[in-house]
N, C-alpha and C positions, 0 to 999 in steps of 0.2 A: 234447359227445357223443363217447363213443369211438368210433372207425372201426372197420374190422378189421384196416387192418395195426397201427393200434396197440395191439387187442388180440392177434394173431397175438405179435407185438414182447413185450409183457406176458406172456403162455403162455412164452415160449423163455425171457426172463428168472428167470422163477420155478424153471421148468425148472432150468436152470445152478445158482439157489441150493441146489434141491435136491439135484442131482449133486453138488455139493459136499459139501454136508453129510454123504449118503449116504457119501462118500471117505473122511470124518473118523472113525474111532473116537471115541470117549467119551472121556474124562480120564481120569485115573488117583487113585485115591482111597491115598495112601500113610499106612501106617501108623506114625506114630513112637513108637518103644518108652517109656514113662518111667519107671526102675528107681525111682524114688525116690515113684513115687504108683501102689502096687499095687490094680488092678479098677480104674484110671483108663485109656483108650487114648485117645490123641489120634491123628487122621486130618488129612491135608494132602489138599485137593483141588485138583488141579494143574493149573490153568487155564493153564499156560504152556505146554502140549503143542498148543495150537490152533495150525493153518496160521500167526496171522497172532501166536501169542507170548502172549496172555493173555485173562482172564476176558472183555475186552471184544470178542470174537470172536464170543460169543453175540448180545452188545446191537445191535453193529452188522448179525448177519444178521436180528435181528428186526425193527429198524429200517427197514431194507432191505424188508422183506416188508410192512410197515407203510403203507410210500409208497407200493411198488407197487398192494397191494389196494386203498388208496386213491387209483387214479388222480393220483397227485403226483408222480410221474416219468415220463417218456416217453422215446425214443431218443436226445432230443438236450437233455435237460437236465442243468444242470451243479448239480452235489450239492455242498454246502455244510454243514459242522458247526464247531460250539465245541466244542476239546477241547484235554485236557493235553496230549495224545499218541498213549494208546495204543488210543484208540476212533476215534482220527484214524487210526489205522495200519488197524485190520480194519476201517476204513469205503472207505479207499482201494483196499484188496486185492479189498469186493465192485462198486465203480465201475468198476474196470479190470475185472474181471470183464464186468460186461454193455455196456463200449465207452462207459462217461460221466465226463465231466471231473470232478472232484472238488475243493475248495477245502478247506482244514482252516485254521481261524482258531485260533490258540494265543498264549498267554499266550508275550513274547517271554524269559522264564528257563527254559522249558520244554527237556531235555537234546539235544543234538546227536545223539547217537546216535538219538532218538527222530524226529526231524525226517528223518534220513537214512534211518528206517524207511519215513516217510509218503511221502518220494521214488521210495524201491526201488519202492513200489506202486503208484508214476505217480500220484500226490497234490501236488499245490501247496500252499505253503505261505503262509500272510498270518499276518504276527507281531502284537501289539496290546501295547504298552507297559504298560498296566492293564490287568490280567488280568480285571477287574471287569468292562470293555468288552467283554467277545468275544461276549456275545453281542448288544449293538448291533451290532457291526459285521458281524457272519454276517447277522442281518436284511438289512442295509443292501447286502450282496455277492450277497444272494438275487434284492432287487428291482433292483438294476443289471443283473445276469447275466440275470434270468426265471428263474434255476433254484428251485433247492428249500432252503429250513434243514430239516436233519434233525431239528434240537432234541433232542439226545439228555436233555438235564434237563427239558423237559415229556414226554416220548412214553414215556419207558425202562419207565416202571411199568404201560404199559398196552401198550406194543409186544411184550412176552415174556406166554404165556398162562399165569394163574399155575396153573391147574389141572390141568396137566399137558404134555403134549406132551414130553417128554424137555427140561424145562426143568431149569437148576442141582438145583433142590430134589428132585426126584423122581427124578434122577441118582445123587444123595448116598445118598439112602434104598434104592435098587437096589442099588446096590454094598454097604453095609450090611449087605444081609440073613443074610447067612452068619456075617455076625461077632460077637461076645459079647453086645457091645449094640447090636441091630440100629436100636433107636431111640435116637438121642443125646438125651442131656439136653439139649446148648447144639451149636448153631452159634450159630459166631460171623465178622461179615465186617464188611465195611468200607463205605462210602456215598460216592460221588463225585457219581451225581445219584440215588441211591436208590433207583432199580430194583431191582437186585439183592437187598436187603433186603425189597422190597414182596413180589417173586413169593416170596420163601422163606419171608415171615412169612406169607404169605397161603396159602401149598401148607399149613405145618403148619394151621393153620385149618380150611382146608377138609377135610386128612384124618385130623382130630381127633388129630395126634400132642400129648404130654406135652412133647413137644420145646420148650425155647425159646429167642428169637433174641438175642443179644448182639449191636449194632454197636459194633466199634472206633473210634473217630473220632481225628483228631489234634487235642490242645489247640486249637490256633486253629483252630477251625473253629465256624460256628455250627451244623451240627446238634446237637451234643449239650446242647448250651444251650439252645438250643428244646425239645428233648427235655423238659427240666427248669422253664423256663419258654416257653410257646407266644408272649407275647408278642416275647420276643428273636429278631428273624426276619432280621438285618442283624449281619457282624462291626464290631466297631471298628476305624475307622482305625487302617491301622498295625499292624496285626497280620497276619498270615498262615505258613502253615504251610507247610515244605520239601518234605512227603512228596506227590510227584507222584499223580494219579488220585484221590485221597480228600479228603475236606474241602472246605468250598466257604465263599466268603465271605455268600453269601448260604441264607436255604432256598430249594431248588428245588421247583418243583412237585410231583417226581415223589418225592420222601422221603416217606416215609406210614407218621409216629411212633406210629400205635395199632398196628401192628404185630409190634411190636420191644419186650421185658422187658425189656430195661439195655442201658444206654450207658458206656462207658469212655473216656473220655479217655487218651491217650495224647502224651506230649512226645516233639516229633521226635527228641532224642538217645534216647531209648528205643528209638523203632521202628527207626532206626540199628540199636545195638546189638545189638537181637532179631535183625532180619535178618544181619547180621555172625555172630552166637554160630547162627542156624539152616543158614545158609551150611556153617558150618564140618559140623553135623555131617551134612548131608545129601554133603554132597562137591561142591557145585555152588551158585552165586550167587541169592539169592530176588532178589526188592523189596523196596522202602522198606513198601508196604502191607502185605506181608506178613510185615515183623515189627511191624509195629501191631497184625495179627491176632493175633501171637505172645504181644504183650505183656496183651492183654487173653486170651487162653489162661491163661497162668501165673496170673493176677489169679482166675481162674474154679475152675479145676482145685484151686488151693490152701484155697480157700474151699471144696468137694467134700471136699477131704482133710478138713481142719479138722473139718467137720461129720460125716464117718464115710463119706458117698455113695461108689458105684461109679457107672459107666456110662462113656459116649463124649461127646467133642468132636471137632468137625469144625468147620477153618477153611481157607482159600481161601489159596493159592498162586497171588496173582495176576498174578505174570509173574517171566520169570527176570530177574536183574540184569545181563544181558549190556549193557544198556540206560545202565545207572549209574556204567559203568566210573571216568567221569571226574568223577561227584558221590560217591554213597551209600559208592562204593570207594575213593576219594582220600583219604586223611586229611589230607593238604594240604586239600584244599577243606570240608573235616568242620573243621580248625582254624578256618580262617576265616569259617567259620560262626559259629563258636562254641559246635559242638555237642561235647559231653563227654560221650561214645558209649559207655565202656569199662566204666563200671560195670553198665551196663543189658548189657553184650556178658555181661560176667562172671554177674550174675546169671543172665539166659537158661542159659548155658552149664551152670549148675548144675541150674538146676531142669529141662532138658533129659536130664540126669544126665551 
């Protein structure tokens, strides 16, 4: 039974998320020129202008709002998630916000820079060898602690309201409206636990736009293979993909494939490259995701040409690469990878014009 300081406690918290928000302008929906596919415009939605740095700024305050209205947090619970990083990072900025301990369980390859994000924001860190594991073990930190798993791969698709509310999709379509083609033909993004994809396939839905969704996915990853056969619901040993926030070994709950027109597969030395060749002409560092989005952009837009089509594309700029200095930027660590980055850099750079 609630009391009432701990709904008084619950009113102030909600309060602050919303102050916040209210603080925050919108994104910036950037428009990038492309001389070489005339009545095509492509738009970057710049989800790295959030407080906490990227798209997952939104998921983690819905999240947030999700627990609370559901009596799952209180003043002295300690908030626990599985993440690559950057839902780890604005999940910690809204715990230090309303004064609760935070635990971020991360796969232990996950970058330095990102880790010393989830600190700045008064975030713990608990690393997990198999990144498979994290979310056994977030479970297993919840029921030790009493706190909360946030589950951002079961909640994400129902945590964000897809019908509106100044969510991603409705965002895009506002800013839009003044421009040539105020209804894109394709967004296109990317799936880490599928939310993202759900509220935007699910917004054109409901407001009957012609619009459709493309996710980009990396090679190794099982959504796109599910996409194509629903049985294949597990990657193969042994396989897994560089590009931090996107791709997952398994399906998550919260991916929801009737959604979404096409799937693109994407090879990490590509999204490399994209990002590197989109870097360059924006004047300032994307992510790894977002030349995955880039790459399945070129795939789309060329295919529009081909066929004679005008219109728009809109794809997510999901965090700046401040982040990657010492991976996606090192060619040193891109060698030893073995990722062979420069032809995909070279192509982007063209067809960016």
């Amino acid at each position: 039974m609630t009391t009432t300081a701990d709904r008084a406690w619950l009113d102030e918290a909600i309060r602050r998320i919303a102050a916040d928000y209210n603080r925050s302008a919108d994104t910036h929906l950037i428009r990038v020129p492309l001389s070489r596919f005339p009545g095509i415009d492509l738009y970057l939605k710049d989800e790295s202008s959030h407080p906490t740095g990227s798209l997952k700024h939104r998921l983690a305050r819905s999240l947030f709002l999700y627990a609370l209205c559901n009596a799952q947090i209180g003043p002295d619970t300690c908030v626990i998630e599985a993440s690559s990083g950057s839902t780890a990072v604005s999940e910690a900025y809204f715990a230090r916000m309303l004064g609760l301990r935070y635990i971020a369980v991360v796969p232990a390859t996950t970058a330095e820079a990102k880790l010393a994000a989830i600190r700045f924001q008064g975030g713990e860190i608990h690393k997990v060898e198999d990144a498979r594991k994290v979310y056994t073990e977030a479970e297993r930190l919840a029921r030790e602690t009493g706190g909360h798993y946030l589950d951002q791969f079961t909640h994400a698709e129902r945590a964000t309201d897809w019908r509106g509310n100044n969510n991603i999709a409705e965002s895009i379509f506002a800013q839009l409206a003044e421009e040539a083609h105020p209804v894109p033909a394709w967004i296109v993004c990317g799936a880490g636990t599928g939310g993202t994809s759900a509220t935007i396939g699910r917004f054109i839905r409901y407001r009957r736009h012609a619009t459709r969704l493309c996710v980009a996915d990396p090679a190794a990853s099982i959504f796109h293979r599910h996409f194509a056969d629903p049985s294949q619901t597990l990657l193969p040993p042994g396989e897994a993909c560089l590009i931090e926030g996107i791709g997952r070994p398994r399906v998550e709950p919260s991916f929801v494939p009737g959604v979404i027109d096409r799937m693109i597969a994407v090879a990490d030395a590509d999204s490399v490259g994209a990002m590197r060749a989109l870097s360059d002409v924006l004047g300032r560092r994307v992510g790894g995701s977002t030349g995955t989005n880039i790459i399945a952009c070129a795939t789309i837009i060329r295919d529009m040409a081909a066929r004679g089509e005008t219109g728009s594309v809109v794809t997510l700029l999901c965090d700046g690469g401040e982040r990657y200095a010492t991976t996606y930027y090192d060619d040193a660590w891109l060698a030893a990878k073995g990722l062979d980055w420069q032809p995909a850099a070279r192509d982007v750079a063209e067809f960016l014009g």
